[in-house]
Wavefront OBJ file of the C-alpha trace (Angstrom):
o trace
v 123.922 153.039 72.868
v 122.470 153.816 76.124
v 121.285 157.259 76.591
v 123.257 158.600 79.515
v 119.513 159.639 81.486
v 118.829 156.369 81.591
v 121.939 155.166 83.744
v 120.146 157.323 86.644
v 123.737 158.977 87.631
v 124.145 162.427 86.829
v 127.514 163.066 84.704
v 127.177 166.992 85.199
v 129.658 167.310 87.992
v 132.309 165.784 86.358
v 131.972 167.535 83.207
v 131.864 170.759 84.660
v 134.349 170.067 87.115
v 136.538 169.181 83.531
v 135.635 172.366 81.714
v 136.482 174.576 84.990
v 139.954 172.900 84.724
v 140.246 173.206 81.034
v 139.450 176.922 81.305
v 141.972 176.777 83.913
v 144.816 174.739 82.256
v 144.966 172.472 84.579
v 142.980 169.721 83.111
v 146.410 167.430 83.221
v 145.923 167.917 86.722
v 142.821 166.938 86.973
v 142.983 164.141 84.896
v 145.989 162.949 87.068
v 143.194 163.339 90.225
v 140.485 161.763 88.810
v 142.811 158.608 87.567
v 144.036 157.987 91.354
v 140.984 158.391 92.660
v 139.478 155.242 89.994
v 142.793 153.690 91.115
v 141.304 153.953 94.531
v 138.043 152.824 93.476
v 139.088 149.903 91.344
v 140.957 148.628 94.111
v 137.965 148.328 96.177
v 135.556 146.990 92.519
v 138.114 144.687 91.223
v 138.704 142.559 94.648
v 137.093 139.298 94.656
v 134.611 138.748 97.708
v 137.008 137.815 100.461
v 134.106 134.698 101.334
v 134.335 133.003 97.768
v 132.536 133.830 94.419
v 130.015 131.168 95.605
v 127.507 133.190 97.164
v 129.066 136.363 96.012
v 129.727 136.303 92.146
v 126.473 137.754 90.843
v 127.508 141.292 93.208
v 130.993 140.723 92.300
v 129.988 141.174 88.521
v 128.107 143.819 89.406
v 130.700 145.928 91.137
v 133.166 145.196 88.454
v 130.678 145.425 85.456
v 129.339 149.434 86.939
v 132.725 150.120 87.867
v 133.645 149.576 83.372
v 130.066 151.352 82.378
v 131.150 154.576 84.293
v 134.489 154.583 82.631
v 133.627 153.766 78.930
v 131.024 156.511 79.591
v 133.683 158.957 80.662
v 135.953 157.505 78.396
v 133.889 158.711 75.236
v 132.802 161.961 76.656
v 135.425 163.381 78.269
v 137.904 164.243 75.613
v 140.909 162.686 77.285
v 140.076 162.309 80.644
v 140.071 159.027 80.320
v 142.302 156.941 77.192
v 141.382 154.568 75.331
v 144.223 152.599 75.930
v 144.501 152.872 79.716
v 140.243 151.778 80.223
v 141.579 148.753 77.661
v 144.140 148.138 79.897
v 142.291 148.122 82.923
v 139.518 145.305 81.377
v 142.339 143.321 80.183
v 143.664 143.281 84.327
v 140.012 143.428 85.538
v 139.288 139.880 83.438
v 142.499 138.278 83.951
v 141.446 139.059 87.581
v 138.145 137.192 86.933
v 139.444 134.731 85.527
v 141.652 133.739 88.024
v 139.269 134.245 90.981
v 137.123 131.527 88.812
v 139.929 129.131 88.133
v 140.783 129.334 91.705
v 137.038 128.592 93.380
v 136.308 125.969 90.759
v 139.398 123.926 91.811
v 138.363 123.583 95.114
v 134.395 123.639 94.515
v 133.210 119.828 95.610
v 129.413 120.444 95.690
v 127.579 120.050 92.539
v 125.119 122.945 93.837
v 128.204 125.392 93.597
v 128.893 124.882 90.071
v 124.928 124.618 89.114
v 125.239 128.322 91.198
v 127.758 129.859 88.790
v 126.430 128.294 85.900
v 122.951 130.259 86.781
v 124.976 133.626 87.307
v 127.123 133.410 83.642
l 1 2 3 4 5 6 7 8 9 10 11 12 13 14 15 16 17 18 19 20 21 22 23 24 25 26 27 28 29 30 31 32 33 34 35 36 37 38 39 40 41 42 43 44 45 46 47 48 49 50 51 52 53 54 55 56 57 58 59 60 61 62 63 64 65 66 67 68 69 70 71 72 73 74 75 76 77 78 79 80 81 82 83 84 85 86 87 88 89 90 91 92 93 94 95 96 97 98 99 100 101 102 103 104 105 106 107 108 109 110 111 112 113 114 115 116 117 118 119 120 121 122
């Protein structure tokens, strides 16, 4: 496992922002806040570049790749915050996604560069 230092993104907000609502009892709350607000940000993480996966799959991957790091890291320290099942759930959409962004540029793809492209990226 990767040590959470070495992501370079400091966790400590979150966590303490989860305890202070624990203490609280209103971590339902927050974990209702923090969900819509990954909603939000999956929305934006999940789209496929608006120009094609052509020139744009490699920071495609990236955006939805990060987006699944920073929950499976939440996910396993945040007693709840995040469940299992709903992070599973939200790969299983997230790849479906993929695939059909692929499906969709490869059936229209003519150039033989294009597909050399992808092949480089995957």
């Amino acid at each position: 496992a990767l040590p959470l230092k070495d992501l370079g993104i400091d966790f400590g907000p979150i966590y303490r922002c989860m305890e202070v609502h624990r203490q609280l009892g209103e971590l339902e709350a927050f974990r209702e806040h923090y969900r819509s607000c990954r909603r939000t940000q999956a929305g934006l993480d999940h789209a496929p570049p608006k120009s094609g996966l052509g020139s744009g799959l490699r920071a495609y991957l990236c955006r939805l790749l990060g987006f699944f790091v920073l929950e499976e890291v939440v996910c396993a320290c945040s007693k709840g915050v995040i469940l299992r099942d709903e992070a599973d759930s939200e790969w299983r959409d997230a790849c479906k996604a993929l695939c059909k962004a692929m499906a969709e540029e490869t059936e229209t793809m003519s150039e033989t560069s294009l597909f050399l492209q992808l092949k480089s990226i995957t």
